[in-house]
C-alpha positions as CSV (number, residue, x, y, z in Angstrom):
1,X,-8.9,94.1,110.2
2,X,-7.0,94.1,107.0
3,X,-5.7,97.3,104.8
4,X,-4.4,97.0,101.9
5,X,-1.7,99.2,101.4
6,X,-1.0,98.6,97.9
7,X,-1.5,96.8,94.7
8,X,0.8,94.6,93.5
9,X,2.8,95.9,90.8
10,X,5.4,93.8,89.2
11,X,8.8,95.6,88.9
12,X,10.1,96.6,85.4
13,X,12.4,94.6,83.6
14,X,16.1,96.2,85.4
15,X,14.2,97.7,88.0
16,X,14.9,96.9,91.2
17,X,12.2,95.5,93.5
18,X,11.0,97.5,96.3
19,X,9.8,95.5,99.2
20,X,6.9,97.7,100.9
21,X,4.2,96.0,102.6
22,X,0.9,95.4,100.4
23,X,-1.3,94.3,103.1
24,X,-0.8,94.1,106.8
25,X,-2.9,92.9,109.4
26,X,-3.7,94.2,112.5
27,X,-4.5,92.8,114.9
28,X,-2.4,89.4,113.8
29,X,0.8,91.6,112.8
30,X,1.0,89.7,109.7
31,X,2.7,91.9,107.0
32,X,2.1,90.4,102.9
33,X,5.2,92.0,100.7
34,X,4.8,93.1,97.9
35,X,7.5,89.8,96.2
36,X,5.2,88.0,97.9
37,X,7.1,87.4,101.9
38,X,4.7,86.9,104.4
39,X,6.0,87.4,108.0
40,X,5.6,89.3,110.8
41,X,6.0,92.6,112.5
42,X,5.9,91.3,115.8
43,X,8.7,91.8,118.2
44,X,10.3,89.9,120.7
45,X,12.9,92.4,122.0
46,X,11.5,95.7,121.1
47,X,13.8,96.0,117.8
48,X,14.3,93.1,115.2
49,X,10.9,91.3,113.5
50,X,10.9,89.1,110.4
51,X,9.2,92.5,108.8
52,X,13.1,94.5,110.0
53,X,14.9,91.2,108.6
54,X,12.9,90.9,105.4
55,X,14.0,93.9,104.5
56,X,17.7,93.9,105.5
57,X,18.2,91.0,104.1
58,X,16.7,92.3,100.4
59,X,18.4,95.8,100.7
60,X,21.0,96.5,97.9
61,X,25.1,96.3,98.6
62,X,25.8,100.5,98.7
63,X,29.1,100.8,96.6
């Protein structure tokens, strides 16, 4: 089962780029971003996933 969650929009120019999920599947945990990452949301110890590292890794520096 796949649900789109929502359509791609590109981000305006000096925007920043949010990364929410624009189609996830079910059953396969497969997550598509909306830059276009495809990972999963699968976890192996109850707490990290590619999703979770996806978007730490893209979150703006606070400062």
């Amino acid at each position: 089962m796949t649900i789109p969650i929502r359509a791609k929009q590109p981000a305006a120019e000096g925007q920043l780029l949010k990364h929410v999920i624009a189609e996830y599947k079910h059953r396969a945990q497969a997550v598509t971003c909306v830059c276009g990452w495809q990972g999963s949301t699968a976890t192996t110890d109850g707490r990290h996933s590619e999703w979770t590292e996806h978007l730490a890794a893209n979150r703006p520096r606070r400062g």
